[in-house]
MIDOSE-1310 file (N, C-alpha, C; in nm, 2 decimals, decimal comma, always signed):
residues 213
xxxx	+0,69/+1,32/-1,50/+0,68/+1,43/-1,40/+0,55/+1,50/-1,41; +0,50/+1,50/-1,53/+0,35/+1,57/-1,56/+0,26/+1,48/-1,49; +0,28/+1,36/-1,55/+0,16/+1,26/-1,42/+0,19/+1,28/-1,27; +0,29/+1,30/-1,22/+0,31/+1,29/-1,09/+0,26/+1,40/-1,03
xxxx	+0,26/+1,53/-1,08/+0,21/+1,64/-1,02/+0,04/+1,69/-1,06; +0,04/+1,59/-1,16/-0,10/+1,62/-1,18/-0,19/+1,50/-1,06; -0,18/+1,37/-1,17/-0,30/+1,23/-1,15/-0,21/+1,15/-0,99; -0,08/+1,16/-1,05/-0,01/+1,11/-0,89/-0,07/+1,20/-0,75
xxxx	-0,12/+1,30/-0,76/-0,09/+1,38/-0,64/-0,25/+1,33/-0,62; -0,32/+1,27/-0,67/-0,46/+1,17/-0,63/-0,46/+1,11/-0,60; -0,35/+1,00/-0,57/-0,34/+0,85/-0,52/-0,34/+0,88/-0,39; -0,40/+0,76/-0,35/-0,39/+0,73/-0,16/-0,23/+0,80/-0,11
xxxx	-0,16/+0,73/-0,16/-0,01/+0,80/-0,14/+0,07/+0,81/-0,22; +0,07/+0,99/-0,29/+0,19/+1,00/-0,34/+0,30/+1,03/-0,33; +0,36/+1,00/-0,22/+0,49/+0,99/-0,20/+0,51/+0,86/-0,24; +0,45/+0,72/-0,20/+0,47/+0,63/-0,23/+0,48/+0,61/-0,43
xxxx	+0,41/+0,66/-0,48/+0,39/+0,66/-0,62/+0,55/+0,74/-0,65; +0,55/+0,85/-0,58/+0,69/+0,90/-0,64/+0,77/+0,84/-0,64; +0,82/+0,75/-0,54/+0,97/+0,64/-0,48/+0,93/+0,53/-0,60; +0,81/+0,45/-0,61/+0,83/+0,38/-0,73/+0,81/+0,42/-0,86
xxxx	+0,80/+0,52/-0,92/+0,79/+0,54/-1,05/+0,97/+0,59/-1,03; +1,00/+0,64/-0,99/+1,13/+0,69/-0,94/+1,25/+0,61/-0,95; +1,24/+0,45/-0,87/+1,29/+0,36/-0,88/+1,26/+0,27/-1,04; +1,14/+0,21/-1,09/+1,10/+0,18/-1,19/+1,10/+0,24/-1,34
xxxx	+1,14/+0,37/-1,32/+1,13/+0,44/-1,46/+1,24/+0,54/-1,41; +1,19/+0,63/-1,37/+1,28/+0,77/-1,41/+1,48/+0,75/-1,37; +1,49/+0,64/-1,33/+1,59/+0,58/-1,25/+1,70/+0,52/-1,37; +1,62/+0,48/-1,47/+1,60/+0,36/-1,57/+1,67/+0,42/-1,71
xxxx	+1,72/+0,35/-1,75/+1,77/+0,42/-1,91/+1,65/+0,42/-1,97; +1,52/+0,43/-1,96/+1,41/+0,46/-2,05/+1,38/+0,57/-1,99; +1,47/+0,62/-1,91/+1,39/+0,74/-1,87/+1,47/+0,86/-2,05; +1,59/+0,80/-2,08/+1,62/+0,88/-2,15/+1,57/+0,92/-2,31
xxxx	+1,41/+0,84/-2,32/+1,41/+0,85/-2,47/+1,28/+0,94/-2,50; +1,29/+1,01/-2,54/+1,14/+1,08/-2,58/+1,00/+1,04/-2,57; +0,96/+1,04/-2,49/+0,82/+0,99/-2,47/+0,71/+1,00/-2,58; +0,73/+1,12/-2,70/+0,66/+1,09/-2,84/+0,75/+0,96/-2,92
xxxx	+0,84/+0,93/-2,90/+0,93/+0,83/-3,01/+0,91/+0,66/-2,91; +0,85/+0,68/-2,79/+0,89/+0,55/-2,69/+0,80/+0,43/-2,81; +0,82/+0,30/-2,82/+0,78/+0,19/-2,91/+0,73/+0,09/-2,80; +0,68/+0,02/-2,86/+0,62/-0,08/-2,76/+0,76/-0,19/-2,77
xxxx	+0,88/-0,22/-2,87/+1,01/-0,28/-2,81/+1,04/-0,15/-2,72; +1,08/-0,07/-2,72/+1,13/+0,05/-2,58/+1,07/-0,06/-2,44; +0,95/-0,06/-2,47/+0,91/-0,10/-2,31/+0,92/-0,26/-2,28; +0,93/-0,33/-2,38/+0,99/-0,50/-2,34/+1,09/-0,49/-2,32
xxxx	+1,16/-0,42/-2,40/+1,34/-0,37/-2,34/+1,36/-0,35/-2,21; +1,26/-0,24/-2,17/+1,28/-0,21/-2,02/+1,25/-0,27/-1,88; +1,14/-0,36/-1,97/+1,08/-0,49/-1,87/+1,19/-0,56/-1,87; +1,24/-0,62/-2,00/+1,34/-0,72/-1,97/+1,44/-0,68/-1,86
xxxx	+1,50/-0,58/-1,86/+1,60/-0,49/-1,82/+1,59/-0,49/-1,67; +1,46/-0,45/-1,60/+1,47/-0,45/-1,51/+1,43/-0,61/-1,42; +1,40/-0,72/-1,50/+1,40/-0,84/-1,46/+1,54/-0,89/-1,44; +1,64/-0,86/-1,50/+1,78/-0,88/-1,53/+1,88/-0,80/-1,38
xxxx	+1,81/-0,71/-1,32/+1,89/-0,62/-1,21/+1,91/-0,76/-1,13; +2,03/-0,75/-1,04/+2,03/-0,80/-0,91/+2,16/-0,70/-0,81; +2,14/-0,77/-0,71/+2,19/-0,70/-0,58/+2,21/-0,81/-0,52; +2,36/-0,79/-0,44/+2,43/-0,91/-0,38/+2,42/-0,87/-0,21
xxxx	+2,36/-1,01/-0,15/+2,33/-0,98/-0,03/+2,49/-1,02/+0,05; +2,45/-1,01/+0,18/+2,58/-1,00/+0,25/+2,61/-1,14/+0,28; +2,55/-1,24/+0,22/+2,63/-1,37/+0,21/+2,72/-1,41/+0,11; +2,70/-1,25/+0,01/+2,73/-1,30/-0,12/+2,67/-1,35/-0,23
xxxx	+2,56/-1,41/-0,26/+2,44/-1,44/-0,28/+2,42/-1,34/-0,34; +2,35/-1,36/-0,48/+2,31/-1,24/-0,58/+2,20/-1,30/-0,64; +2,09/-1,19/-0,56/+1,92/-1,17/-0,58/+1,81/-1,08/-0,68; +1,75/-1,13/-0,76/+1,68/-1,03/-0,85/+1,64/-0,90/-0,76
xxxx	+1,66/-0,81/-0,82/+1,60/-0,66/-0,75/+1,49/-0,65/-0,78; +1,42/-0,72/-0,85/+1,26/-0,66/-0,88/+1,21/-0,82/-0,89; +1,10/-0,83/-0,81/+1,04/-0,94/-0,83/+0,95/-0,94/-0,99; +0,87/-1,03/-1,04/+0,83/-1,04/-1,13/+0,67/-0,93/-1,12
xxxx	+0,61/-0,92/-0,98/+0,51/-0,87/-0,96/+0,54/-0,70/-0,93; +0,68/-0,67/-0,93/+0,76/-0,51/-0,94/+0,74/-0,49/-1,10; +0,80/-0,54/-1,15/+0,79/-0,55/-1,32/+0,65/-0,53/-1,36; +0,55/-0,56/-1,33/+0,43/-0,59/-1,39/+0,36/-0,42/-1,33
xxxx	+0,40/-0,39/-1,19/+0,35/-0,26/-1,14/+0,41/-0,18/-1,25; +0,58/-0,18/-1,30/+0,62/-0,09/-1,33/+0,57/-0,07/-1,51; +0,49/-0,20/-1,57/+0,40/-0,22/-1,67/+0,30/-0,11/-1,65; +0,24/-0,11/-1,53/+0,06/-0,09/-1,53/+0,11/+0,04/-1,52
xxxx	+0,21/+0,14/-1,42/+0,23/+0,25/-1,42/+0,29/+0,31/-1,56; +0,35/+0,27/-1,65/+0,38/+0,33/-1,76/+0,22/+0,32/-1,87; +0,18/+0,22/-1,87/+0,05/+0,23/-1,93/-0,04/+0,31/-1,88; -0,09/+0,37/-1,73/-0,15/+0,43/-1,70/-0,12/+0,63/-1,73
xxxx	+0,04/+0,62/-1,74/+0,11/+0,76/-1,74/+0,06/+0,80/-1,89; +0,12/+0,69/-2,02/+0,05/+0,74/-2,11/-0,06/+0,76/-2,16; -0,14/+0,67/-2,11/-0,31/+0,65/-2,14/-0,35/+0,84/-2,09; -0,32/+0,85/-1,95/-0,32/+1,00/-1,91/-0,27/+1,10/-2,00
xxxx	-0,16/+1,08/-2,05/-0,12/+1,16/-2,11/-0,18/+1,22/-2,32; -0,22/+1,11/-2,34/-0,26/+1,10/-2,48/-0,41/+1,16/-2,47; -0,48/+1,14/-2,34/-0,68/+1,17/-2,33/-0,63/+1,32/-2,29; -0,47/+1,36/-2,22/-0,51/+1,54/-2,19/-0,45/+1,60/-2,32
xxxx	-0,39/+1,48/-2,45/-0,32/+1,58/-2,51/-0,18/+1,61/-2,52; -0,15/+1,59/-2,41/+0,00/+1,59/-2,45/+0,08/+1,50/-2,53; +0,03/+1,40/-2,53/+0,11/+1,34/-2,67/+0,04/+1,24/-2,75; +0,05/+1,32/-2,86/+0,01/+1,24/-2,95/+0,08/+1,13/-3,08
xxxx	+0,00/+1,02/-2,99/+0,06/+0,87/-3,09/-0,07/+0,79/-3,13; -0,04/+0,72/-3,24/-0,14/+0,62/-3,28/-0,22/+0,51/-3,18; -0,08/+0,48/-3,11/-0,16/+0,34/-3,00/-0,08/+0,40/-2,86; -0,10/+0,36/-2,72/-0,05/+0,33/-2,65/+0,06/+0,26/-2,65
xxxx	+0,20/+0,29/-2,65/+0,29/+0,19/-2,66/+0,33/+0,06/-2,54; +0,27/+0,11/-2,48/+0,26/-0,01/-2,35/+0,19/-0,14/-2,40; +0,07/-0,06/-2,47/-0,04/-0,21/-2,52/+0,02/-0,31/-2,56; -0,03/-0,43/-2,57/+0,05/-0,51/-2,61/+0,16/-0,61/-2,54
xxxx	+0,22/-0,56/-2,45/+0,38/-0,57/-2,40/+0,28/-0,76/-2,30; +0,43/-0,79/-2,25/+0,39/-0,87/-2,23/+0,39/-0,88/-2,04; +0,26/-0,91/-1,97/+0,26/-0,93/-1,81/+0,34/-1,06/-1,77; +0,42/-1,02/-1,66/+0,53/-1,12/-1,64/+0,39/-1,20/-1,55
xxxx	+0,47/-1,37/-1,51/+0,40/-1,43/-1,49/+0,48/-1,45/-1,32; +0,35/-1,39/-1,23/+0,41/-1,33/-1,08/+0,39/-1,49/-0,98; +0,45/-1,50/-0,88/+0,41/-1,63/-0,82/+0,30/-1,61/-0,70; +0,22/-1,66/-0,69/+0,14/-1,68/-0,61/+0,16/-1,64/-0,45
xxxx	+0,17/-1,53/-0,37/+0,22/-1,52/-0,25/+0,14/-1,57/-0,13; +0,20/-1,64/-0,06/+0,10/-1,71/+0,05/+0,11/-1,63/+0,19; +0,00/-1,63/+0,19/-0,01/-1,59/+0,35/-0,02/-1,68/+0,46; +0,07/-1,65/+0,54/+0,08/-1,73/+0,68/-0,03/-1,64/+0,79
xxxx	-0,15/-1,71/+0,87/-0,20/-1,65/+0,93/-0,20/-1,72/+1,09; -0,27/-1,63/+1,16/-0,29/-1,65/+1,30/-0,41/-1,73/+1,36; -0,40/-1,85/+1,45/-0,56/-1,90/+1,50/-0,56/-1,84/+1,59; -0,71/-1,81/+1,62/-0,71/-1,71/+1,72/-0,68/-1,70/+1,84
xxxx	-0,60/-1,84/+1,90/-0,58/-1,87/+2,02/-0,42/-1,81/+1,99; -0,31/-1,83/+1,89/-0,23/-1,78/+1,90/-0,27/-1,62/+1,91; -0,32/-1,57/+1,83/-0,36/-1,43/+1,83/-0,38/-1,39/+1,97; -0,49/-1,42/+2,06/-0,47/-1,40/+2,20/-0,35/-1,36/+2,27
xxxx	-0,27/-1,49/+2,20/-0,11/-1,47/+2,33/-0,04/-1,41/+2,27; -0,08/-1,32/+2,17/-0,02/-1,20/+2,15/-0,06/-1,07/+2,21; -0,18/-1,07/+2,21/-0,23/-0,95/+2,23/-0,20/-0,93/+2,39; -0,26/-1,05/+2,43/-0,23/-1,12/+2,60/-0,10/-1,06/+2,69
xxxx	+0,03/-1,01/+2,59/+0,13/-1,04/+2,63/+0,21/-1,00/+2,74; +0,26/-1,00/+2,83/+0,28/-0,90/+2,94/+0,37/-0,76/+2,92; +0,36/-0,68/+2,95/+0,39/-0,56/+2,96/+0,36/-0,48/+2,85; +0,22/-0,49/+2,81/+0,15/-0,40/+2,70/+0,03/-0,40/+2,81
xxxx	+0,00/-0,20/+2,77/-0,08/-0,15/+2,84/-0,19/-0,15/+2,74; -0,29/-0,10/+2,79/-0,44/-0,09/+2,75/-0,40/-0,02/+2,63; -0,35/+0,07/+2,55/-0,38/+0,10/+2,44/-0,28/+0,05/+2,31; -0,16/-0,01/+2,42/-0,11/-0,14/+2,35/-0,19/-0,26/+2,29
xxxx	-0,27/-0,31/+2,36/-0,32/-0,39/+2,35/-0,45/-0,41/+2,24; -0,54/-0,28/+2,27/-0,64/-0,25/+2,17/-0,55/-0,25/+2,06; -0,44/-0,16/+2,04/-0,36/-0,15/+1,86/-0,35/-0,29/+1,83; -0,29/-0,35/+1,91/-0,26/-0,53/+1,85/-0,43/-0,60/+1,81
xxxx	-0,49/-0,63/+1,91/-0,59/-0,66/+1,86/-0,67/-0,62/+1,75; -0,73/-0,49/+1,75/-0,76/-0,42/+1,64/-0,68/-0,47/+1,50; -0,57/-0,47/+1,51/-0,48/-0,50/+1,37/-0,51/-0,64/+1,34; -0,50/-0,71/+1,44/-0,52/-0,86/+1,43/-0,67/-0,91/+1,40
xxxx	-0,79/-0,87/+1,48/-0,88/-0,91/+1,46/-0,97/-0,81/+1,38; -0,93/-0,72/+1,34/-1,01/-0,66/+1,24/-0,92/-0,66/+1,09; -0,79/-0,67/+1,11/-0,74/-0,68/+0,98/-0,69/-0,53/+0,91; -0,70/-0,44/+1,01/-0,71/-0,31/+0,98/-0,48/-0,29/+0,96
xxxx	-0,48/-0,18/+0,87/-0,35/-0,15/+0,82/-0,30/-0,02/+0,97; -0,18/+0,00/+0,94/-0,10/+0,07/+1,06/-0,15/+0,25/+1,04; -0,16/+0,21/+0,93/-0,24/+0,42/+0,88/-0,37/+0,43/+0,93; -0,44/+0,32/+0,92/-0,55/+0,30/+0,93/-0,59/+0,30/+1,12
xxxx	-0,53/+0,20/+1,12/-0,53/+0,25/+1,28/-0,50/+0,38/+1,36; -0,44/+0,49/+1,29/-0,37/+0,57/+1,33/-0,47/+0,65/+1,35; -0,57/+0,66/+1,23/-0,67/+0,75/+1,16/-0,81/+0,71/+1,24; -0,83/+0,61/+1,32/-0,95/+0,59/+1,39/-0,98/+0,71/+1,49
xxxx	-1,11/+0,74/+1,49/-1,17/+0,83/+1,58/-1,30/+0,75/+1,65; -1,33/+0,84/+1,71/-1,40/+0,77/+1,80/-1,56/+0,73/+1,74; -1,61/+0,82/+1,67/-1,70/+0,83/+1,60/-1,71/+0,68/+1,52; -1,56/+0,64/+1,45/-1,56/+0,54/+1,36/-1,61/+0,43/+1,42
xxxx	-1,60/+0,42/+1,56/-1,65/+0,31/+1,64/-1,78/+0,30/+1,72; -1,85/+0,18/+1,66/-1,98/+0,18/+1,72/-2,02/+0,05/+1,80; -2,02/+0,08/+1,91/-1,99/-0,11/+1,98/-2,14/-0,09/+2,04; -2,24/-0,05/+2,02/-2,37/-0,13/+2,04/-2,39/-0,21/+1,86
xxxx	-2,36/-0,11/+1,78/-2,43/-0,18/+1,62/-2,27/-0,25/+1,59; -2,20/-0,27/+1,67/-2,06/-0,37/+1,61/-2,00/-0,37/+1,56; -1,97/-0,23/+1,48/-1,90/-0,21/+1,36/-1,75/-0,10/+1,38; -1,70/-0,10/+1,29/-1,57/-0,02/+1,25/-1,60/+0,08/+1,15
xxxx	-1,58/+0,14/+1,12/-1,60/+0,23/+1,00/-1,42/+0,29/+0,98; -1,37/+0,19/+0,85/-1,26/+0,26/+0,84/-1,29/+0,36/+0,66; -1,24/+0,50/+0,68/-1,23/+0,58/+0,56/-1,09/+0,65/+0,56; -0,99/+0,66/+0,63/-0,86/+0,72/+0,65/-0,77/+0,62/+0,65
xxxx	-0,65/+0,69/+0,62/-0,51/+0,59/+0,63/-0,42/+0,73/+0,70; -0,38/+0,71/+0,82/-0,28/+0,86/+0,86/-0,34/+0,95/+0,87; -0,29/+1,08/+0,76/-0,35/+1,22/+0,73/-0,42/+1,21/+0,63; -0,42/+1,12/+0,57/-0,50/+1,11/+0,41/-0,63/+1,08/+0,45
xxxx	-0,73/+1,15/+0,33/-0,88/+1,14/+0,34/-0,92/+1,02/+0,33; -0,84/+0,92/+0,22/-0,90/+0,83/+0,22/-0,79/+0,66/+0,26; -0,81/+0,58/+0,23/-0,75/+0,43/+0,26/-0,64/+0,39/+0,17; -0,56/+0,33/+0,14/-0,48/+0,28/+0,02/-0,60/+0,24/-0,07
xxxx	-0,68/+0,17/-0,06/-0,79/+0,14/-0,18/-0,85/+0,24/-0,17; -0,86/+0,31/-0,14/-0,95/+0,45/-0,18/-1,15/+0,38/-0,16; -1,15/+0,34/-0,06/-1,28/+0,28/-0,01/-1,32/+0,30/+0,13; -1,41/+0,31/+0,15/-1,45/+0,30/+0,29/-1,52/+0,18/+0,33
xxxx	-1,49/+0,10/+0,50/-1,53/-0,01/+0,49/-1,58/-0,04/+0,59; -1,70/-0,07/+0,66/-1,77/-0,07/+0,74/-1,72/-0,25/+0,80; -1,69/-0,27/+0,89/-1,67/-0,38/+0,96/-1,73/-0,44/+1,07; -1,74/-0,57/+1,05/-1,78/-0,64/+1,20/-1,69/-0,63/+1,32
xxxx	-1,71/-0,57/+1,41/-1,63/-0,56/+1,56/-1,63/-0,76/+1,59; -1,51/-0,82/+1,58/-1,51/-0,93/+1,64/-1,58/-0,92/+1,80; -1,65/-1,02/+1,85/-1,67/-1,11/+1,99/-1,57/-1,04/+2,05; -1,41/-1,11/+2,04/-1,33/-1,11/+2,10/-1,25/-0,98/+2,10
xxxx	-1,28/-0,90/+2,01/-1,22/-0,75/+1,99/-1,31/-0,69/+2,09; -1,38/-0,69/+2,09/-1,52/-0,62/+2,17/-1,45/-0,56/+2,31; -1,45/-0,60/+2,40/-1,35/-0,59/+2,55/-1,25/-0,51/+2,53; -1,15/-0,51/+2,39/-1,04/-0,49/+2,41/-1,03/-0,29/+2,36
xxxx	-1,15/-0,28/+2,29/-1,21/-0,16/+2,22/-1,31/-0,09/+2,34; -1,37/-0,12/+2,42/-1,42/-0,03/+2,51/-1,34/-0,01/+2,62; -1,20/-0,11/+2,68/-1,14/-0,08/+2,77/-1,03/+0,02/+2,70; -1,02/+0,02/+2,56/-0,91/+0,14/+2,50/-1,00/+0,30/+2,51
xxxx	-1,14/+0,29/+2,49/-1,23/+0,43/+2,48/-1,27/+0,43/+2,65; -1,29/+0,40/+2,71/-1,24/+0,46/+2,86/-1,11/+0,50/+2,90; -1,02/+0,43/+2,84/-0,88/+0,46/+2,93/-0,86/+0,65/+2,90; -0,94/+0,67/+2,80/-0,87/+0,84/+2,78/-0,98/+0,91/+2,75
xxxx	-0,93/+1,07/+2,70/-1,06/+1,16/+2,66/-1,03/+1,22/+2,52; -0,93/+1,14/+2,45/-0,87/+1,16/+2,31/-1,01/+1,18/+2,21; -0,98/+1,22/+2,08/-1,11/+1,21/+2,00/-1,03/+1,06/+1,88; -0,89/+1,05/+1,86/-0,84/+0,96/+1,84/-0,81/+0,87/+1,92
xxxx	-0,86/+0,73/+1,85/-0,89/+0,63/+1,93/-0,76/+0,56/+2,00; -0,68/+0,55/+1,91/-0,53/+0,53/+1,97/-0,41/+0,63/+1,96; -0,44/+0,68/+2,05/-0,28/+0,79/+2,07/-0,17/+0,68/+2,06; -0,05/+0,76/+1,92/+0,02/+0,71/+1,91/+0,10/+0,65/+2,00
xxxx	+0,16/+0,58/+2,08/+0,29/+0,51/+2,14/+0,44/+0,59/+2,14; +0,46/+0,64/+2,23/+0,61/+0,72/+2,14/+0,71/+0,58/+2,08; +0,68/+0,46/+2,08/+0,74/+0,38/+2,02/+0,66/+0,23/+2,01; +0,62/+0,17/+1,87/+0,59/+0,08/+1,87/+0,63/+0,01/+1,75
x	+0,67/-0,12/+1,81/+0,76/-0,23/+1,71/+0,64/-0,27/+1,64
C-alpha cells in the first residue's frame, strides 16, 4: 500500500498498477505475512501458488489463471516494492527477499501482422468516415496505441518534415513506456492525416467517436 501511493502513483498508469498488484499480491495469502519476516521460500511459495490457480471456462475446460509471463510481472513487482522500500527505510532486512527466486520460463508470443494491402481494405472500408478512417490507419500504419491516439494534437503532427511526435497516452503526461517518440509519417498514412486535419477546427487530432469497436 506504501508503494502504491507513493512510487505507484508514477507509473504511466496507476490504476493499472493497482488491479495488478491487487490481483497478484494483495489478493494472495502472502498478502498475510509480515513484510519484515517475508523469506525468499515465502515468495517461491507464492509463485508456485499462483502458477497452480485455474478457472473453468464455459466448456468446462480448466485453464491456468496466470500465464507464466503474469507470474514473472508479479516477481518483478514484489522485487521492485521491496527494493523501494528497504532504500526509504522502511524495512529493514539483510537481502532482498525476492533475490534469488526463480524467473518462470514465459513462451515466446507471436505476432500476427497485416501486409499492407490487407491493411488498406481495412482502413478502405465502407461506412467509416474521415476521422474513422485516419484512427484506423494511424493505429495501423504508425503502430500507435488507443491512448495514444486519443492524446494526439495537432502540433504532434508535422506533414511537411513527416513525422508524429507521440509523448501522451489519454490524460497522462506521458506514454506506457514513459518515452517520447518521434516517428516516420508513412507514404500511405500521409492522405489519410491531412484529410482528418481539414475535416475540423479541433486542437485534438481525433475527436473521439461516440462509439468505436
Amino acid at each position: 500500500h506504501w508503494w502504491l501511493r507513493t512510487w505507484g502513483q508514477k507509473r504511466a498508469s496507476p490504476d493499472r498498477a493497482k488491479d495488478g498488484i491487487k490481483g497478484l499480491i494483495l489478493d494472495q495469502p502472502i498478502a498475510g505475512i509480515r513484510a519484515d519476516r517475508l523469506t525468499r521460500g515465502d515468495v517461491e511459495n507464492h509463485l508456485h501458488h499462483l502458477e497452480s490457480l485455474t478457472f473453468t471456462k464455459k466448456d468446462g475446460t480448466e485453464n491456468r489463471r496466470y500465464t507464466a509471463a503474469s507470474v514473472n510481472h508479479a516477481r518483478r513487482y514484489l522485487h521492485t516494492i521491496f527494493r523501494r522500500a528497504m532504500d526509504a527505510g522502511k524495512l529493514h532486512l539483510p537481502a532482498n527477499p525476492v533475490t534469488g527466486t526463480e524467473m518462470r520460463e514465459a513462451d515466446p508470443y507471436a505476432f500476427e501482422t497485416l501486409t499492407l494491402a490487407e491493411a488498406l481494405r481495412i482502413i478502405d472500408a465502407d461506412g467509416l468516415d474521415v476521422v474513422r478512417r485516419g484512427i484506423y490507419a494511424t493505429a495501423i500504419l504508425a503502430g500507435l496505441r488507443r491512448g495514444e491516439l486519443w492524446a494526439l494534437r495537432r502540433g504532434d503532427i508535422d506533414l511537411e518534415a513527416g513525422t508524429i511526435r507521440v509523448s501522451k497516452s489519454n490524460d497522462r503526461k506521458k506514454t506506457k513506456g514513459g518515452k517520447v517518440r518521434l516517428l516516420p509519417i508513412h507514404p500511405e498514412l500521409r492522405p489519410y492525416l491531412r484529410r482528418v486535419l481539414l475535416s475540423h477546427n479541433h486542437d485534438v487530432v481525433f475527436p473521439r467517436p461516440p462509439r468505436l469497436n
